[in-house]
Backbone as numpy.savetxt, mean C-alpha at the origin, in Angstrom:
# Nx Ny Nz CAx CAy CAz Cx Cy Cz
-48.89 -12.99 -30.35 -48.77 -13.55 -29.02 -47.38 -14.15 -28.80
-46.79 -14.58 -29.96 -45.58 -15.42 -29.78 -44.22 -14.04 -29.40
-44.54 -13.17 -30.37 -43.39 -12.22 -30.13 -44.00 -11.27 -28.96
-44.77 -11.68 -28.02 -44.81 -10.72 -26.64 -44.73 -11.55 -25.95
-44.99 -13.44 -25.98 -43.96 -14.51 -24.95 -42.41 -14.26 -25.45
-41.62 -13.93 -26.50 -40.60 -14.22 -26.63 -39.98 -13.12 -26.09
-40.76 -11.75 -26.42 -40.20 -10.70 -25.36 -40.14 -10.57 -23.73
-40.52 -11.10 -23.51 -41.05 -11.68 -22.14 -40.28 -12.42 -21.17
-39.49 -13.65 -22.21 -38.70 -14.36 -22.20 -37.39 -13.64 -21.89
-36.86 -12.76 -23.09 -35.84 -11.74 -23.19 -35.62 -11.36 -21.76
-36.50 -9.99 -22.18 -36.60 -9.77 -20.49 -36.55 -10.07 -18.87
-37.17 -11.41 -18.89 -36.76 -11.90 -17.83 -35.32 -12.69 -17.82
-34.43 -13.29 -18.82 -33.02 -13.45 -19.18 -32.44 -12.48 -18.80
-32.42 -11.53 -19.36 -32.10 -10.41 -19.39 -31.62 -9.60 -17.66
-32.93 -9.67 -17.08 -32.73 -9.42 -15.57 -32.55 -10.56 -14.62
-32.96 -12.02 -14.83 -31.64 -13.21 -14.35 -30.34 -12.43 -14.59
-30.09 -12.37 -15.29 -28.61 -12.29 -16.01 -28.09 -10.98 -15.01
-28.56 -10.23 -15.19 -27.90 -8.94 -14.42 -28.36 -9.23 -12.33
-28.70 -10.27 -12.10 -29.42 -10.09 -10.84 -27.86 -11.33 -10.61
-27.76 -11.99 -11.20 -26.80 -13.47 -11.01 -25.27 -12.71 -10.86
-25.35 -12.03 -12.07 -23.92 -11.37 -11.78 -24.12 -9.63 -12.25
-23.99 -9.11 -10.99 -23.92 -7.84 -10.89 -22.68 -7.26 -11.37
-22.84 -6.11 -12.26 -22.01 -5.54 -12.15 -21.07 -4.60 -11.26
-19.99 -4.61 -11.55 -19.33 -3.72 -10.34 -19.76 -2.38 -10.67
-19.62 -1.44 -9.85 -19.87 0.28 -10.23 -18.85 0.40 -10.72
-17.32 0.25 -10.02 -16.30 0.99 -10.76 -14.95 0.42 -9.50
-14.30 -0.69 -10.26 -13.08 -1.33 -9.70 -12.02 0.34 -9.06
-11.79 -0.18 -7.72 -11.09 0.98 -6.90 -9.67 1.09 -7.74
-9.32 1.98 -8.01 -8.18 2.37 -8.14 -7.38 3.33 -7.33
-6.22 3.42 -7.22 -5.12 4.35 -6.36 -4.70 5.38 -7.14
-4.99 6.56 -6.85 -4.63 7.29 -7.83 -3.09 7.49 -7.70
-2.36 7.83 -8.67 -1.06 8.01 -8.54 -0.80 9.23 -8.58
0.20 9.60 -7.73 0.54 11.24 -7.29 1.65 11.21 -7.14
3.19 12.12 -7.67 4.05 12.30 -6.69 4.17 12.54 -5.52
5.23 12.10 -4.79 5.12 12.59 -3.62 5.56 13.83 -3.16
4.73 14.33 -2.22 5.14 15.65 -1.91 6.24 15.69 -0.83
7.39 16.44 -1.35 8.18 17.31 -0.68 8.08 17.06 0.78
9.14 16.76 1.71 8.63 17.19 3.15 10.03 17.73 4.10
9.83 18.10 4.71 11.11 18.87 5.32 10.85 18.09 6.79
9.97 17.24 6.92 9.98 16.02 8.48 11.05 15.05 8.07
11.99 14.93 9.49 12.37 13.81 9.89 11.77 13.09 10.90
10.96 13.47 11.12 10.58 12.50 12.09 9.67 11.09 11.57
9.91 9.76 12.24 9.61 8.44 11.38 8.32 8.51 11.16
7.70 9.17 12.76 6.02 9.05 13.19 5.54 9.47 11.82
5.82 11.19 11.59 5.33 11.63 10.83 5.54 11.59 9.38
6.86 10.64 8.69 6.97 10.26 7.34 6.30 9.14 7.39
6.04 8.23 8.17 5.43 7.21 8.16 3.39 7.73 7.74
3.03 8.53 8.87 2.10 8.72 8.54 1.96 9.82 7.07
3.12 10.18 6.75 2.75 10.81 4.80 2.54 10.14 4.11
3.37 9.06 3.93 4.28 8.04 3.02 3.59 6.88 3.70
2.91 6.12 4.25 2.84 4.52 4.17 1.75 4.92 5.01
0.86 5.09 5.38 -0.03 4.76 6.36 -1.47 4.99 4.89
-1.22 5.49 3.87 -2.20 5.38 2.95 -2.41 3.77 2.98
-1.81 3.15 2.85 -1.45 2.04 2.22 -1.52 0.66 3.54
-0.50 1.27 4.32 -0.22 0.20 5.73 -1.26 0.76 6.86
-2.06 2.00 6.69 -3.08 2.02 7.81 -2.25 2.65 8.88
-2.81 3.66 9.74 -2.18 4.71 10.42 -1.63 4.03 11.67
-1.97 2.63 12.00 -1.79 1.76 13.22 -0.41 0.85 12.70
0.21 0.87 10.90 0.63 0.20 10.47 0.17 -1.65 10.01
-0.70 -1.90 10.49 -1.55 -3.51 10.38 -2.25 -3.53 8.64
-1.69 -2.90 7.74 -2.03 -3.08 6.64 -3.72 -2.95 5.97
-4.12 -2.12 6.90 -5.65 -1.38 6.24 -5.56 0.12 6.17
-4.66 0.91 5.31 -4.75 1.61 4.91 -6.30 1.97 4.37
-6.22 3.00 3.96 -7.61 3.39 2.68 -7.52 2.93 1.24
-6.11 3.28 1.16 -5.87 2.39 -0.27 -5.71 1.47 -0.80
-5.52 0.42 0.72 -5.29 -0.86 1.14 -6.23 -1.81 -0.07
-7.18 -1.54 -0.21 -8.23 -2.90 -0.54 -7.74 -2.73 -2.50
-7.74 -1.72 -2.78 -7.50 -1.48 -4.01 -6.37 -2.06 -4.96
-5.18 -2.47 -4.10 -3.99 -3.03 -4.28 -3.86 -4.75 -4.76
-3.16 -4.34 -5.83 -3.62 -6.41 -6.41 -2.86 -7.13 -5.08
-1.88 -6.54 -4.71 -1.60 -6.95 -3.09 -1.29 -6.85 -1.84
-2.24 -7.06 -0.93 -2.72 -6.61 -0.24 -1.38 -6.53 0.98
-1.17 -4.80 1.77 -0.40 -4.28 2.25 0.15 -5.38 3.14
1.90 -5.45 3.56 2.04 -5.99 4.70 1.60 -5.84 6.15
1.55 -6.41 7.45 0.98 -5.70 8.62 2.64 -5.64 8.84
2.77 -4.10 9.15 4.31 -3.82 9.60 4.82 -3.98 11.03
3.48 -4.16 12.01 3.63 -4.88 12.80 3.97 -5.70 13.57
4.47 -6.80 12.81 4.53 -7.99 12.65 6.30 -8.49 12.44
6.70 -7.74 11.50 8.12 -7.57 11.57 8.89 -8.41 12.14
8.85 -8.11 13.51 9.87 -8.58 14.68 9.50 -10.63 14.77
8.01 -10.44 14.72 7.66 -11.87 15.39 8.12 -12.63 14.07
8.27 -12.23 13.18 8.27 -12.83 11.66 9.85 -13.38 11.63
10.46 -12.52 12.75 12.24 -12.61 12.48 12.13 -13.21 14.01
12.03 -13.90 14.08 12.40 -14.68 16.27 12.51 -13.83 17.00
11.64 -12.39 16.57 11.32 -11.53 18.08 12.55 -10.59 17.75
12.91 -10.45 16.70 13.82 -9.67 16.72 13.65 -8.71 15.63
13.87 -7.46 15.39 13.57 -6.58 14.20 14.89 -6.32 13.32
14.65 -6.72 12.46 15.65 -6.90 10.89 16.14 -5.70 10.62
16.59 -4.64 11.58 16.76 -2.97 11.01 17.47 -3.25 9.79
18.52 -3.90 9.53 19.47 -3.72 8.51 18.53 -4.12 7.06
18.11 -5.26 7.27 16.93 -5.75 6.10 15.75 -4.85 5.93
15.58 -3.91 6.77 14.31 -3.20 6.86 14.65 -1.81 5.77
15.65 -1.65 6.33 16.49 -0.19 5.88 17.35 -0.41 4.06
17.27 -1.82 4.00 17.56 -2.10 2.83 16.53 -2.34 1.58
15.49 -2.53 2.41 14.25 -2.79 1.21 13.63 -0.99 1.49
13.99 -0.45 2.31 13.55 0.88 1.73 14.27 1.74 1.09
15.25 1.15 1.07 16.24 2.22 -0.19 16.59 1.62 -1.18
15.80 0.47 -1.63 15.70 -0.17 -2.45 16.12 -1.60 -3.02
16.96 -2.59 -2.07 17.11 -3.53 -2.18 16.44 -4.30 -1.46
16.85 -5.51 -1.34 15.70 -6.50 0.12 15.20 -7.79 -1.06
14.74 -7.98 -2.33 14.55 -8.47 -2.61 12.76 -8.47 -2.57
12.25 -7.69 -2.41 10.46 -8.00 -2.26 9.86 -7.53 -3.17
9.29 -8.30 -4.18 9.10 -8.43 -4.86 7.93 -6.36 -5.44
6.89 -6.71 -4.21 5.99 -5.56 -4.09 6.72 -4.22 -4.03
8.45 -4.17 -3.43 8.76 -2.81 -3.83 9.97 -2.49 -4.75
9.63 -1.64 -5.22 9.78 -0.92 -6.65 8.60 -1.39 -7.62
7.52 -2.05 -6.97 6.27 -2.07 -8.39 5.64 -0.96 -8.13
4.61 -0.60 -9.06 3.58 0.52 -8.91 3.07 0.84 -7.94
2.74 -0.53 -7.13 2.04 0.23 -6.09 2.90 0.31 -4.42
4.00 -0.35 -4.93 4.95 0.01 -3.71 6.23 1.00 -4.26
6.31 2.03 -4.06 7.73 3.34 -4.19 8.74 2.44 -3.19
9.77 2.28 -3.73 10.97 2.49 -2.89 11.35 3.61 -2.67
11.39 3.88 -1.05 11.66 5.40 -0.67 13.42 6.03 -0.87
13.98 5.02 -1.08 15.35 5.76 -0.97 15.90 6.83 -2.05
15.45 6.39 -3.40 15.11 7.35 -4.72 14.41 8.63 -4.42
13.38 8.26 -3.95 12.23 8.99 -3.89 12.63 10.11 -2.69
12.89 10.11 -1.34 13.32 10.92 -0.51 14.57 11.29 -1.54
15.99 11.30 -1.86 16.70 11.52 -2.35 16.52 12.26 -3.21
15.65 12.22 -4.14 15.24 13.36 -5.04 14.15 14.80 -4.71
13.35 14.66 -3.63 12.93 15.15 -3.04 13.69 16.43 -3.03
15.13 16.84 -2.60 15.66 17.80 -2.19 17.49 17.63 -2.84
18.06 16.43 -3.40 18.97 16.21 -3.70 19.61 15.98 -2.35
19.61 15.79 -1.33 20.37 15.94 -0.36 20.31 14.03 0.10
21.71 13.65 -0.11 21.20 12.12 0.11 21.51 11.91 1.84
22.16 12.63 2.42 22.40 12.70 3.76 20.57 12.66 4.70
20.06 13.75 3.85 18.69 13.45 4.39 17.57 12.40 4.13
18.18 11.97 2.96 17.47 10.80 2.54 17.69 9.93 3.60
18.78 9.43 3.69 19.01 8.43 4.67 18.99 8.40 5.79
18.82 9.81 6.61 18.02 9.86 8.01 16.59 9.79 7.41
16.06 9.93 6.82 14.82 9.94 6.87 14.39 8.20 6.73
15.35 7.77 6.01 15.00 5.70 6.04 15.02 5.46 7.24
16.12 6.18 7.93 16.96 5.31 9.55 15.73 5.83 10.16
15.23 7.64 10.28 13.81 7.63 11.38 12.81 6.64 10.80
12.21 6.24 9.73 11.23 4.86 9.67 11.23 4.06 9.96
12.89 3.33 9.71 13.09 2.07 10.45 12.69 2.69 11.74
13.03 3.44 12.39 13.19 2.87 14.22 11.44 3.61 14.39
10.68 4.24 13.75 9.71 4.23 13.81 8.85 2.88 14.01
9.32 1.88 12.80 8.18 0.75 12.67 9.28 0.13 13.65
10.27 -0.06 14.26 11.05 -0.54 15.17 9.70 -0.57 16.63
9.46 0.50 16.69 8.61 0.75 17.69 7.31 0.56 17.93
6.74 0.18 16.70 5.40 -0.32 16.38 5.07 -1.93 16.56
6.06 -1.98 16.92 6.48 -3.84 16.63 5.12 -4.73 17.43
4.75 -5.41 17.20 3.80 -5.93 18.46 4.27 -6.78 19.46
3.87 -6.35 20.77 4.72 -7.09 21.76 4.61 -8.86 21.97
């Protein structure tokens, strides 16, 4: 009798225990991919290759891959009101080709694009229209 109360016991521990703290199914991860090749200059549409995984196709930082990220996307949105209504092109265009100081790009889960377009095709002339169409892309996204 004692070892079918003590099993008993177990058991109900046992499912406390798993009811209190559930396990997760399986922590989201981002899978990592090079990026593919693109022969667009246009901002709309590098924007939506390249950052809208991440920043959400509206740019407001709910991507799909968004939640998965130890930190969570900027709203690019926002930009202008963040600077006194004014948009930082030069600071903007510098953290995408790799300086700016932010911490999130060049880590894993943020690419600095200026490498990255640049190697794409070797052509750094296109690299750097392709930064300048993003900037004036998210230039345009700005919220009023």
């Amino acid at each position: 009798m004692k070892r079918i109360l003590r099993l008993c016991c177990l058991i109900t521990l046992a499912l406390a225990a798993f009811l209190c703290f559930p396990m997760k199914a399986q922590d989201k991860v981002v899978k990592k991919v090079p990026p593919r090749p693109t022969v667009s200059l246009d901002g709309k549409t590098l924007f939506h290759e390249y950052c809208a995984v991440c920043h959400g196709p509206d740019g407001k930082g709910f991507g799909p891959a968004a939640s998965a990220l130890k930190t969570a996307p900027t709203d690019l949105t926002q930009i202008a009101r963040q600077h006194n209504g004014r948009f930082p092109d030069e600071q903007v265009t510098s953290q995408l080709r790799g300086g700016g100081g932010i911490a999130s790009h060049g880590s894993e889960d943020m690419p600095v694009w200026g490498p990255i377009f640049s190697n794409m095709n070797g052509n750094l002339m296109q690299a750097q229209t392709r930064i300048h169409a993003l900037v004036n892309y998210l230039d345009s996204i700005q919220a009023k």
